[in-house]
C-alpha positions as CSV (number, residue, x, y, z in Angstrom):
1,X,92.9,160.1,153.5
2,X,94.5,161.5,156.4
3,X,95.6,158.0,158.7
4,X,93.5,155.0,158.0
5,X,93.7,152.1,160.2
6,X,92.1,149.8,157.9
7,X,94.3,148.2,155.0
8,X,92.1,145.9,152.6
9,X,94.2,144.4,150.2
10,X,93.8,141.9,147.4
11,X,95.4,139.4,146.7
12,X,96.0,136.3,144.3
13,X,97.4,132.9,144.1
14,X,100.7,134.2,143.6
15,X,100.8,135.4,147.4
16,X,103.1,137.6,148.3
17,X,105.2,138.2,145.0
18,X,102.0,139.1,143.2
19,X,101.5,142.5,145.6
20,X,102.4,146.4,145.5
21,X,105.2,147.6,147.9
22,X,102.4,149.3,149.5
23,X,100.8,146.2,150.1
24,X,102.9,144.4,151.7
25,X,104.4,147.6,154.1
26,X,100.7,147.6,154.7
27,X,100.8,143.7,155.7
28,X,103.7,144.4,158.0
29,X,102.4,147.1,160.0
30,X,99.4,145.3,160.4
31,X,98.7,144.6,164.3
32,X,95.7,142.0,163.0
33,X,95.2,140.5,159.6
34,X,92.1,139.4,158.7
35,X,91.3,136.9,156.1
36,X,90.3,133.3,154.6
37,X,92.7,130.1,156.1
38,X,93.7,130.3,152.1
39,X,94.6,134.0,152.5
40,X,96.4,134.1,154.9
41,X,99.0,131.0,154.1
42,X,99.2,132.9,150.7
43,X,100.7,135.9,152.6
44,X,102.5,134.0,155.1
45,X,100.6,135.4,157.7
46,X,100.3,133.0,160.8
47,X,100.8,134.4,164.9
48,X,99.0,138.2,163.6
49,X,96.5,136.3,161.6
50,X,92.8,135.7,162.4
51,X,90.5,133.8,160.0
52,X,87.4,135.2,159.1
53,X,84.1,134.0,161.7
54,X,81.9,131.4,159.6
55,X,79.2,133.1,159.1
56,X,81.0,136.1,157.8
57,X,81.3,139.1,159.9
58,X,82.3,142.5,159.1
59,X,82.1,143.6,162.7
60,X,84.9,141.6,164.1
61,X,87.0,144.3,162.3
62,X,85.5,147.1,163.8
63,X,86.9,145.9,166.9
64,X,90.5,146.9,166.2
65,X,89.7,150.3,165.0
66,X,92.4,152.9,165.6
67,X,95.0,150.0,165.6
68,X,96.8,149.3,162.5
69,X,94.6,146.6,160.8
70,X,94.7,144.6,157.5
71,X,92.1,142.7,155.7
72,X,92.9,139.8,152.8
73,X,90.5,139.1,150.4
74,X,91.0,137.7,146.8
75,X,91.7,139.6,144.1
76,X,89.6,142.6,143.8
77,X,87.7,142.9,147.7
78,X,84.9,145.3,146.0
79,X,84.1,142.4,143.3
80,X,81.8,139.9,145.3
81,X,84.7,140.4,148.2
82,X,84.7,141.5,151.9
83,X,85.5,145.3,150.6
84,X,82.2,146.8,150.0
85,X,80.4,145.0,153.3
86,X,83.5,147.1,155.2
87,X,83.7,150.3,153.7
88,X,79.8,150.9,154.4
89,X,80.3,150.8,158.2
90,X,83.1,153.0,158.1
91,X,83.9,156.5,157.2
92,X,86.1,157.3,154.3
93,X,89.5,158.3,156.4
94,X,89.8,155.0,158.0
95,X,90.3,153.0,155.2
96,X,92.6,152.5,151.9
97,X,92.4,149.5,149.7
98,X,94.7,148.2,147.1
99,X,93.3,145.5,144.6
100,X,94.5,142.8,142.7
101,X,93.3,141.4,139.3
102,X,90.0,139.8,139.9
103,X,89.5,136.1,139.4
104,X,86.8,137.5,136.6
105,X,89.5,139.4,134.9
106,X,91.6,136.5,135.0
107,X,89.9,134.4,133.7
108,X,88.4,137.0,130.5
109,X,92.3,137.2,130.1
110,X,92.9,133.6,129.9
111,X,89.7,133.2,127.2
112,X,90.5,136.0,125.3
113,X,87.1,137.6,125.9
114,X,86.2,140.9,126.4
115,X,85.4,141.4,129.7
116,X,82.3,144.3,129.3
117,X,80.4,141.9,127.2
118,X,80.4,139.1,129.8
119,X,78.2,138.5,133.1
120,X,80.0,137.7,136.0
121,X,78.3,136.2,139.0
122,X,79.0,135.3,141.9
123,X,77.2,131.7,142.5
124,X,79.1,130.4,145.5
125,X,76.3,131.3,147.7
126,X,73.6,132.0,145.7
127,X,71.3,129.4,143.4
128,X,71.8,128.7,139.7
129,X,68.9,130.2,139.0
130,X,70.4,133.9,139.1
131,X,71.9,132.6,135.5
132,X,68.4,132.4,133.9
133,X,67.9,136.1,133.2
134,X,71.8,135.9,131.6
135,X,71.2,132.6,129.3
136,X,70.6,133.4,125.6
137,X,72.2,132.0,122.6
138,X,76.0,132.4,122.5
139,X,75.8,134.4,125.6
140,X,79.2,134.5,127.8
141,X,79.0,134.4,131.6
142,X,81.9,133.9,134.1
143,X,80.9,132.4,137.7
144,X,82.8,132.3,141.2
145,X,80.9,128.6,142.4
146,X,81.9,127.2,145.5
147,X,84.1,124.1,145.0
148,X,84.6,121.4,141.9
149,X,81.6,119.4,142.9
150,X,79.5,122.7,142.4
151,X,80.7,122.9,139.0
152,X,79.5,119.5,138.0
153,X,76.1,120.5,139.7
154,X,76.1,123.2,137.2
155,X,77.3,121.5,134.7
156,X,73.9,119.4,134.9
157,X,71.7,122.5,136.0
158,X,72.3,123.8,132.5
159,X,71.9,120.3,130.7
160,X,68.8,120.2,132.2
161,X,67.6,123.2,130.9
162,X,68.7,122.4,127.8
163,X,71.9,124.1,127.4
164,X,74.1,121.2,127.4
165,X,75.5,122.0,124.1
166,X,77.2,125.2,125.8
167,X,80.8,125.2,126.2
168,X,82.2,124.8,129.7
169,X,85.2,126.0,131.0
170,X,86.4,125.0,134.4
171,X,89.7,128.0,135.6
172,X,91.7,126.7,138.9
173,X,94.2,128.4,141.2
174,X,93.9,131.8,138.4
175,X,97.2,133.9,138.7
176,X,99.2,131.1,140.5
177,X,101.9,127.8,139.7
178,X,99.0,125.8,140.3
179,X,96.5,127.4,137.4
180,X,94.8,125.1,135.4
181,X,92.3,125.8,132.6
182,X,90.2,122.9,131.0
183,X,87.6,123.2,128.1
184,X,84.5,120.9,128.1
185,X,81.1,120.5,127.2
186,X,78.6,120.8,129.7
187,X,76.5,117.7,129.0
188,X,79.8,115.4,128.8
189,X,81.3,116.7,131.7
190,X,82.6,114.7,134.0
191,X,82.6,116.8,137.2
192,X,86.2,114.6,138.5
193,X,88.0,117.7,139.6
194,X,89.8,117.7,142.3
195,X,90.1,120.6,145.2
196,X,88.6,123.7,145.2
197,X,87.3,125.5,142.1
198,X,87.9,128.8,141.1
199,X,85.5,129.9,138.6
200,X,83.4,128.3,135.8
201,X,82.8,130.2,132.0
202,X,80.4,129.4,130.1
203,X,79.4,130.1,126.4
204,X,76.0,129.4,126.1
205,X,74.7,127.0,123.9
206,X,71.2,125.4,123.6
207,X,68.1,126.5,124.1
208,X,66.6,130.8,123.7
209,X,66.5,131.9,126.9
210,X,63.8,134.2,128.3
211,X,62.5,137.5,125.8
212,X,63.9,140.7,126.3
213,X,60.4,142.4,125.2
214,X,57.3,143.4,128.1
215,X,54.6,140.3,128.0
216,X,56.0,136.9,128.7
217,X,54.2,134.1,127.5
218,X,52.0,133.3,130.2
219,X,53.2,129.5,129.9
220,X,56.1,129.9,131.8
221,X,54.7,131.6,135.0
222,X,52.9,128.8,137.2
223,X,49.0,130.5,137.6
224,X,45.7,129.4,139.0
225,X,44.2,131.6,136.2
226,X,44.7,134.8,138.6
227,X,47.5,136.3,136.3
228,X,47.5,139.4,134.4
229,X,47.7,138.2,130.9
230,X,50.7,138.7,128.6
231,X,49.1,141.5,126.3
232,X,47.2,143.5,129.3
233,X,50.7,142.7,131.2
234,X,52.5,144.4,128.2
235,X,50.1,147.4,128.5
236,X,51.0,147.8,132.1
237,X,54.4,147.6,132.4
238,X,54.8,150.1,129.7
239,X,52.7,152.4,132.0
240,X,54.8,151.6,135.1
241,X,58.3,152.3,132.8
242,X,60.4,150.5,135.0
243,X,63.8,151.4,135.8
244,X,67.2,149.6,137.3
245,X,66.8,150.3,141.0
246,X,63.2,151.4,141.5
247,X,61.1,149.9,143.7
248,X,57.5,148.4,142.8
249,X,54.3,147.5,145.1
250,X,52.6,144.9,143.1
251,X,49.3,144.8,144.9
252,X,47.3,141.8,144.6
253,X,50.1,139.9,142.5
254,X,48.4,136.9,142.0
255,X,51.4,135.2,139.9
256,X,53.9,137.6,140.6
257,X,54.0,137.6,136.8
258,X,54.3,141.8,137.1
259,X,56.9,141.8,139.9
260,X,58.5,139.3,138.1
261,X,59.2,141.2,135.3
262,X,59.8,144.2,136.6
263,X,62.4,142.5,138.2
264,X,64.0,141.4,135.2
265,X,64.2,144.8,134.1
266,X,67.0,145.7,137.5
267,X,64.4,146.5,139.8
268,X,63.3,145.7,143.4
269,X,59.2,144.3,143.8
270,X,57.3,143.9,146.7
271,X,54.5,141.6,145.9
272,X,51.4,142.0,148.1
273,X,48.6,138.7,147.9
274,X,45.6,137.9,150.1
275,X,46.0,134.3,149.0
276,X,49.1,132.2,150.5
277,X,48.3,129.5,147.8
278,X,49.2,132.2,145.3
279,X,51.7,133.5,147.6
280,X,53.0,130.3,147.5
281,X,53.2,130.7,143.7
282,X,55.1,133.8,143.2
283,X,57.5,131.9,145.0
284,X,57.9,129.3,142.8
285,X,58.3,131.7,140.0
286,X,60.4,134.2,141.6
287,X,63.0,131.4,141.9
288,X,62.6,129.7,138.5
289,X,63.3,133.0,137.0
290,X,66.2,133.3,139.7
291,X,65.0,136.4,140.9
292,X,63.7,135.5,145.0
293,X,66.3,138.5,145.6
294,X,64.4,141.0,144.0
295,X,61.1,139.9,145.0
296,X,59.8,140.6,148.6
297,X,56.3,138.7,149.2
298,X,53.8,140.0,151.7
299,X,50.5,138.1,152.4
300,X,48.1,140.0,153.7
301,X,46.1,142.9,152.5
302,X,46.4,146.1,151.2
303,X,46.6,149.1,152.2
304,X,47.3,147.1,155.8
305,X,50.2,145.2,154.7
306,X,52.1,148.2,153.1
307,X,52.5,149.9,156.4
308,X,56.2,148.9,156.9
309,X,57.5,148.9,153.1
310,X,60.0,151.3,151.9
311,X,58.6,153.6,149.6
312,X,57.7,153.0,146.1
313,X,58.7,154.5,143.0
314,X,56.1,152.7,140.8
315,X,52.6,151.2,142.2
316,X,50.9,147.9,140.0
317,X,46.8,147.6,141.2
318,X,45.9,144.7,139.6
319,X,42.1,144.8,140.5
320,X,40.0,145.4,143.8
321,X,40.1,148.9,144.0
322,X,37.9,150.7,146.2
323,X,38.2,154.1,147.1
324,X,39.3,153.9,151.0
325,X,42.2,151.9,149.8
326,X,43.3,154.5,146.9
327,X,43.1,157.2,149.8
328,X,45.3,155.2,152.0
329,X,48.1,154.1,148.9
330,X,47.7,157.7,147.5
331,X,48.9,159.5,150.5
332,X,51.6,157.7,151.2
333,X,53.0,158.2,147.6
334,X,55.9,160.5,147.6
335,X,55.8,163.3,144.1
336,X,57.0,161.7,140.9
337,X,55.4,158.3,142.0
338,X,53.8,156.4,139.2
339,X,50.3,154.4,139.3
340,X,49.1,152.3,137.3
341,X,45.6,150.9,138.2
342,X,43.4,147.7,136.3
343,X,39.6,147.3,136.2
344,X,37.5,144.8,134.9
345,X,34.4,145.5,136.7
346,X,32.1,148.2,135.9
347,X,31.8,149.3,139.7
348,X,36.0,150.1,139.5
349,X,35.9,151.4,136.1
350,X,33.3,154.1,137.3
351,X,35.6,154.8,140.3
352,X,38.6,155.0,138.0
353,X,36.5,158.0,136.1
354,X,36.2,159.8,138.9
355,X,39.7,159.5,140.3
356,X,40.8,160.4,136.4
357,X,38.9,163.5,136.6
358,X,40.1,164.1,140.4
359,X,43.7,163.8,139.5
360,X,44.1,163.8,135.7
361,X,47.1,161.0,134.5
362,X,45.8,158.9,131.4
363,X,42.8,156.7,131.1
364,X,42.5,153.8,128.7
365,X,40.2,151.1,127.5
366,X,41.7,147.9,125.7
367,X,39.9,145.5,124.2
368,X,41.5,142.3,123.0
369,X,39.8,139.6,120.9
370,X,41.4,135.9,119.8
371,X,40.9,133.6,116.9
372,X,39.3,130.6,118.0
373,X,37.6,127.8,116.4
374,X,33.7,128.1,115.3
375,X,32.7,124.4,114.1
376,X,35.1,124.2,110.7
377,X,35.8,128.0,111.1
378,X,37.2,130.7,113.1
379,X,35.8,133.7,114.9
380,X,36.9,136.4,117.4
381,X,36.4,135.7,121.2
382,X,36.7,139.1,122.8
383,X,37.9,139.0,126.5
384,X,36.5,140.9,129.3
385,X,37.7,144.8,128.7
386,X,40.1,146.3,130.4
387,X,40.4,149.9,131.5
388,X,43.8,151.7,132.7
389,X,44.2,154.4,134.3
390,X,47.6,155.4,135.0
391,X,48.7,158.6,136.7
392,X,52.1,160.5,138.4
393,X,51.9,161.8,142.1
């Protein structure tokens, strides 16, 4: 780096004692130091100092550039700190950064745990719901909340969900002479703290948590019976192959229950309904699966209500195909795009021949049957067919 303006340094409740000489030369050089109230009494910093806006705002920096400039953030700024949201507006010459133990190391160092097996989070401004894809059975997760009443309110969120019997650590002031580490259980604790919280751990305890494996049990998506059912959803998810970071139009999502999963598997969905009453249902489950991050929901149709999305890199048509839409989708496909298309109908099966023989890609009937009762026996009811066709751009 040739002569960055920009210091961002981290730092911990041991203040000024706790950083690198090239910290705190950093510090005083500084013409402006930026940070929390807390960060800046840690440093000592008082006439230079200027507490971040509320809401946060990276550009208040930007107006000191070319002056010498410092930012305070806890611990490590690139770990759910200001670092990240600062370096991406500036080039790389302008800045430096010099971290300090996160609050998540910290505390993995205070547990004895090791710190690649655990999920950290950052819950102070998100929901608890963002835990649900990270609960299982003796699962470890370690969580910035906002303040001690926060941790009581998660404290119940989990008993409620039946992982009260998880172990619940509550870790204060981490680093500093005020640390203080208590070990409790979730459903007996109190939530009495006083001040502001750190961080939270939890071992979980309790219930299963959600399947790893494609096709979720149907029973925990809310569904007006428009849902693509868990072994057809299986069927088409394998198809789509979802990746961490790829991008999904889920057209006529019904339940979401495809965008839902495909967000559980790292990636980004953009759910496109007709219907706002199911709209309003992919709602409900995107956030009871903590994933209304992932999920984008457009009401409207297709192919009118794709015309500002980013592009995909995996396309879910759950039924309704004609082919004046598949022109419309098609071309706007970029090469290596996948498609994966569902009929029911014999009309949209017939189309899907012809676009099979058009453009080649894979084309699949499944039919499913179920055990059901017949007087005192049982016999097979076969569901409607279904045909896939599923093809690369």
């Amino acid at each position: 780096m040739a002569d960055p303006w920009l210091t961002i340094i981290g730092i911990g409740e041991d203040g000024l004692a706790g950083l690198s000489e090239a910290s705190r030369k950093a510090l005083d050089d500084a013409e402006t130091v930026f940070g929390g109230e807390r960060h800046l009494a840690l440093a000592g910093v008082t006439g230079r100092g200027r507490p971040w806006p509320v809401p946060f705002d990276a550009n208040v920096v930007l107006s000191c550039r070319g002056r010498p400039t410092a930012v305070l953030a806890s611990g490590d700024p690139f770990w759910h700190g200001a670092g990240a949201s600062l370096a991406e507006k500036l080039c790389a010459g302008e800045w430096t950064a010099h971290s300090s133990p996160s609050t998540f190391s910290l505390a993995a160092a205070r547990l004895g745990w090791r710190l690649e097996s655990v999920a950290c989070l950052g819950l102070h401004a998100a929901p608890f719901e963002r835990l649900v894809p990270h609960l299982a059975r003796d699962a470890r997760i370690i969580c910035l909340v906002r303040d001690a009443k926060a941790a009581g309110d998660l404290a119940k969120w989990l008993t409620e969900r039946e992982w009260g019997a998880s172990v619940f650590w509550t870790l204060t002031a981490l680093g500093g002479p005020r640390e203080s580490i208590a070990e409790h259980r979730a459903d007996s604790f109190a939530g009495d703290l006083a001040g502001n919280l750190v961080a939270v751990a939890v071992e979980a305890r309790g219930a299963q948590g959600i399947p790893r494996s494609s096709g979720l049990s149907d029973d925990l998506f809310v569904h007006d019976g428009q849902i693509t059912k868990r072994p057809v959803r299986a069927l088409a998810l394998s198809a789509l192959a979802p990746r961490p970071g790829e991008r999904l139009w889920d057209i006529g999502a019904g339940s979401g229950s495809i965008s839902i999963e495909w967000a559980l598997c790292g990636g980004m969905a953009n759910a496109i309904e007709t219907r706002e009453d199911r709209a309003a249902n992919i709602r409900s489950n995107a956030a009871a699966f903590g994933l209304s991050h992932r999920i984008t929901i457009i009401t409207g149709n297709a192919p009118e209500a794709l015309a500002r999305l980013e592009a995909p890199d995996a396309v879910f048509i759950g039924g309704g195909l004609d082919i004046a839409m598949f022109d419309a989708i098609w071309s706007r496909l970029s090469p290596g795009t996948r498609l994966v298309v569902h009929a029911v109908t014999l009309e949209t099966e017939a189309q899907l021949g012809e676009l099979h023989q058009r453009h080649g890609g894979e084309l699949m009937r499944a039919e499913i049957a179920h055990a059901t009762p017949l007087g005192r026996y049982r016999s097979w009811q076969a569901a409607r067919p279904v045909v896939q066709w599923s093809v690369v751009r």
